[in-house]
N, C-alpha and C positions, 0 to 999 in steps of 0.2 A: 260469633265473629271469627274465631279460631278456623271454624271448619271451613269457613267463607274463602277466608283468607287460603287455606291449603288448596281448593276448588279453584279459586281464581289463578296460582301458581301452576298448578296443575293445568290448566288450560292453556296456561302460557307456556308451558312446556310442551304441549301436545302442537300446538301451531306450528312452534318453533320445528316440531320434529316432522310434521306435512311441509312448512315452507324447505326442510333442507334436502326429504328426499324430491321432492317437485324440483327444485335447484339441478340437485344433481345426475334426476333424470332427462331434464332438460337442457342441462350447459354441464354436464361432467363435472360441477362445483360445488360445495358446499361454503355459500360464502361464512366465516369466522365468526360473524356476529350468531349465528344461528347456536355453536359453541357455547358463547360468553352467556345468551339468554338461558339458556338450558343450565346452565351453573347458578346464574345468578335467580333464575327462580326456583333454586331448589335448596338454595339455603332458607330463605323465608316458608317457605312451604313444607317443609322438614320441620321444624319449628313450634308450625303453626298448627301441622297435621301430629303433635305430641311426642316426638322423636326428643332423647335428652343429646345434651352434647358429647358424647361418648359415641351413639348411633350416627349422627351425622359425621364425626372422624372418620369411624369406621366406612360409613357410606362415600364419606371423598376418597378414601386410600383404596377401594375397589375401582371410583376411579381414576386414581392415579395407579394403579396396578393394571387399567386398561391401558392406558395411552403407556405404559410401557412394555406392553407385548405389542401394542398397536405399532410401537418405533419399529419396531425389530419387521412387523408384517410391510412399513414404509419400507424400510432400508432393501428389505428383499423384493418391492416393487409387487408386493400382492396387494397393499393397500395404497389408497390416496392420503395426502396430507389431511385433505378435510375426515374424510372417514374417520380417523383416528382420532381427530379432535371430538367428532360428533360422536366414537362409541365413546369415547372416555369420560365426556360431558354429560352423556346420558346416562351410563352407569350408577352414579350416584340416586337415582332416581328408584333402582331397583333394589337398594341398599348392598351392604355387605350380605348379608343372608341369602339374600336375589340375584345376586353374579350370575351363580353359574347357571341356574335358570334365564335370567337374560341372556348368555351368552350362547348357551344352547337353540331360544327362539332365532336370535343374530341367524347362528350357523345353520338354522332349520327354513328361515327366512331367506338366507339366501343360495339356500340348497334350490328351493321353487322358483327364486328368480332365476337363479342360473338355466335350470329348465328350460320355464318361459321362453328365456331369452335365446336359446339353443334352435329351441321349435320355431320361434318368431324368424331367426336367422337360415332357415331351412327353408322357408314357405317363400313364393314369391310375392313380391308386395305391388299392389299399384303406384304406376311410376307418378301417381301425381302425390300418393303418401310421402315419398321421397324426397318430393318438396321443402316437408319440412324438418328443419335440421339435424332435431332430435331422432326422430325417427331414421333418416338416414345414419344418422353416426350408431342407433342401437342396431340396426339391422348389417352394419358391416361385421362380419368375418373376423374375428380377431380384437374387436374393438374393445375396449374396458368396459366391463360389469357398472353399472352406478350403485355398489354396495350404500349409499346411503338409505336407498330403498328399503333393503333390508336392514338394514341396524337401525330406521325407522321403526320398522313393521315389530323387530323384534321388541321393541320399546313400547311399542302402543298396545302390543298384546299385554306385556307385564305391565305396565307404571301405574295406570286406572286400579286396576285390579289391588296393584301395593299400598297405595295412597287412599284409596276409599276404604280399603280395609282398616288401615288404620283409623280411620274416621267411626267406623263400625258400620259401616252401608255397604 
């Protein structure tokens, strides 16, 4: 039942973390609840997947040690509000032990978006792609990154990986 329960958390985490980069590749948003879900399913599943209450502290204070570099990356207009809720939210997922490894996938995830997103802006696009909205706002020049993609991407490479392992699968 235990490991059910971590599995079913876990999924709930992983949705949350495909609906926020979908979000904010599509409307530059990460709407808030995508945050709150990611939090709130990772206390039960932390739990459930045999973590004591010592590991889970630990694992919130990495991420409340993200959303405080994440303020500082807000305040200097490198990050979005949402972003920094959603690395911060997620963090816990990868525990204390797993920071800096999440945070490295983050900044390796969004080393390739950036990329991407460089190439995609260089290339000419059919003017009927331009249509639509998303696509026009990523292909402008200058426009904002949707880092949630990447601190997505970085999260779904580690969180399965940390959570199952804990499970012993």
């Amino acid at each position: 039942m235990t490991a059910a329960a971590a599995i079913v958390a876990l999924a709930i985490a992983v949705g949350a973390l495909v609906w926020g980069a979908a979000s904010d590749l599509a409307r530059h948003r990460i709407p808030n609840w995508v945050s709150v879900v990611l939090v709130a399913a990772y206390l039960p599943g932390a739990f459930a997947s045999g973590l004591d209450g010592t590991a889970v502290l630990m694992a919130l204070a990495a991420g409340a040690l993200c959303f405080a570099g994440g303020v500082v990356l807000f305040v200097t207009r490198l990050f979005g509000g949402g972003d920094v809720k959603m690395l911060a939210a997620a963090a816990p997922w990868a525990g204390w032990d797993g920071l800096a490894t999440y945070l490295v996938l983050v900044a390796l995830s969004g080393g390739l978006l950036s990329g991407m997103v460089l190439i995609f802006r260089a290339l000419p696009v059919p003017p009927a792609w331009l249509r639509a909205r998303w696509v026009a706002r990523l292909h402008r020049r200058g426009a904002a990154l949707p880092y949630g993609v990447a601190i997505a991407a970085g999260a779904l490479i580690l969180v399965p990986r940390v959570v199952l392992g804990r499970l012993g699968g």
